[in-house]
C-alpha positions in Angstrom: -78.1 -121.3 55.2 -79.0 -117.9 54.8 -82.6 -116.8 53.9 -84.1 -113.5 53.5 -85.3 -113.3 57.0 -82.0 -113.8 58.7 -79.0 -111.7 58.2 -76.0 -113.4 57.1 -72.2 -112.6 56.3 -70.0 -114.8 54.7 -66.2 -114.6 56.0 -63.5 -116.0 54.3 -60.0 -115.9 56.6 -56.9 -117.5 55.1 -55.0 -116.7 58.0 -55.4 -117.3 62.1 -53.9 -114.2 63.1 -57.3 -112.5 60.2 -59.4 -114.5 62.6 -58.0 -113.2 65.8 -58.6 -109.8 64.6 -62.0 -110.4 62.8 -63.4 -112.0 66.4 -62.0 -108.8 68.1 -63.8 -106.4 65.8 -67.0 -107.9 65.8 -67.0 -107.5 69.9 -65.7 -103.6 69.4 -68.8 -103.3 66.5 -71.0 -105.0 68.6 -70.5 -103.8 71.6 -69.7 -106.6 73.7 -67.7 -107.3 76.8 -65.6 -110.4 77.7 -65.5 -111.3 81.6 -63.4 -113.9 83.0 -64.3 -115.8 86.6 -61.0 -116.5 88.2 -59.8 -119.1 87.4 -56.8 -120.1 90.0 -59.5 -120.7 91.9 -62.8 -123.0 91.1 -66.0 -120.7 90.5 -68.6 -123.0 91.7 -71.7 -122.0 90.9 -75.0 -122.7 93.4 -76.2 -125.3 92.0 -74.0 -126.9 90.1 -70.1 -127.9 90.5 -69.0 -126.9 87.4 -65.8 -124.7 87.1 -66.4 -121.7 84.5 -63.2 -122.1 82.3 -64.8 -120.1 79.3 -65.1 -116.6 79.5 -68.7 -114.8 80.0 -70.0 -112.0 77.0 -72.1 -109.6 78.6 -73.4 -105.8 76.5 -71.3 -103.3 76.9 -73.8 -100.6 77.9 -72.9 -100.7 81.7 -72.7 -104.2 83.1 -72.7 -104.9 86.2 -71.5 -107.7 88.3 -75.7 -108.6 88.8 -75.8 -109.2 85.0 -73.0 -110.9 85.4 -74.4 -113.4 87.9 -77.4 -113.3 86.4 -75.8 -114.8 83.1 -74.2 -117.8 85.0 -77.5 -118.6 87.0 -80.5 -117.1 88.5 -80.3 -118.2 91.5 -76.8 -116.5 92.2 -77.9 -113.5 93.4 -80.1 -114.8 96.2 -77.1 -116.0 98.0 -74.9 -113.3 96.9 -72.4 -111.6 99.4 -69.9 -109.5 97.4 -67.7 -110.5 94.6 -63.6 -109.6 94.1 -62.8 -107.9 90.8 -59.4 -107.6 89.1 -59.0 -105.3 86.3 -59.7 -101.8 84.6 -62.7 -101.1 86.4 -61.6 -101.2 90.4 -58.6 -98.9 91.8 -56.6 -101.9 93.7 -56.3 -105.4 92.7 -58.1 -106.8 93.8 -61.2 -104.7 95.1 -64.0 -106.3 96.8 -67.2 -104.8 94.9 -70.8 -105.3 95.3 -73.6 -106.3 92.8 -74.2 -102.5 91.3 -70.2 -102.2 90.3 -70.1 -101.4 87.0 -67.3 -103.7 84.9 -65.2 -103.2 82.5 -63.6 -105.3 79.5 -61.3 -108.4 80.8 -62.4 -107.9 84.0 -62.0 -110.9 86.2 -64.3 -111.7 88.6 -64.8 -114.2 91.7 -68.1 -114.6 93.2 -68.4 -115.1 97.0 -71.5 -116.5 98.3 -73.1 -116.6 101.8 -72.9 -119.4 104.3 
């Protein structure tokens, strides 16, 4: 329920396709970038085996593939080697990056850990 301290809009879509584009332009207004783990193979995160099959929002204002670990677990980065990125932001496909590459939107991302 909306109250004077929390900002509220009220949407109305008759249509799937008006959802589609509604859920796009809020990311565009928002600012907000959708990053996919690969998912031909299993992302398993450190401490837990739990394949990612949703895809990770991160700000827009330069991500990078820290934030992005950072945003499926904490402890990521402490046994982070490099990660492969597919996509807009690296000239072949894939490009092995480190954690200060910069991503961009749809990016898809595999994280590889060390032994």
């Amino acid at each position: 329920m909306c109250s004077p301290s929390r900002a509220c809009v009220v949407v109305v879509v008759l249509w799937s396709w008006e959802a589609d584009v509604l859920s796009l332009s809020f990311f565009y207004l928002l600012l907000l970038l959708l990053l996919l783990s690969s998912s031909s193979w299993s992302l398993l995160l450190l401490f837990s085996r739990v394949p990612l099959s949703q895809p990770v929002v991160l700000h827009a204002l330069n991500p990078t593939v820290e934030q992005f670990c950072n945003r499926l677990h904490k402890g990521i980065m402490t046994q982070f080697k490099h990660a492969w990125v597919w996509g807009s932001s690296v000239k072949h496909q894939p490009q092995r990056v480190g954690k200060e590459h910069r991503l961009n939107d749809e990016d898809v991302i595999q994280i590889v850990k060390k032994v």
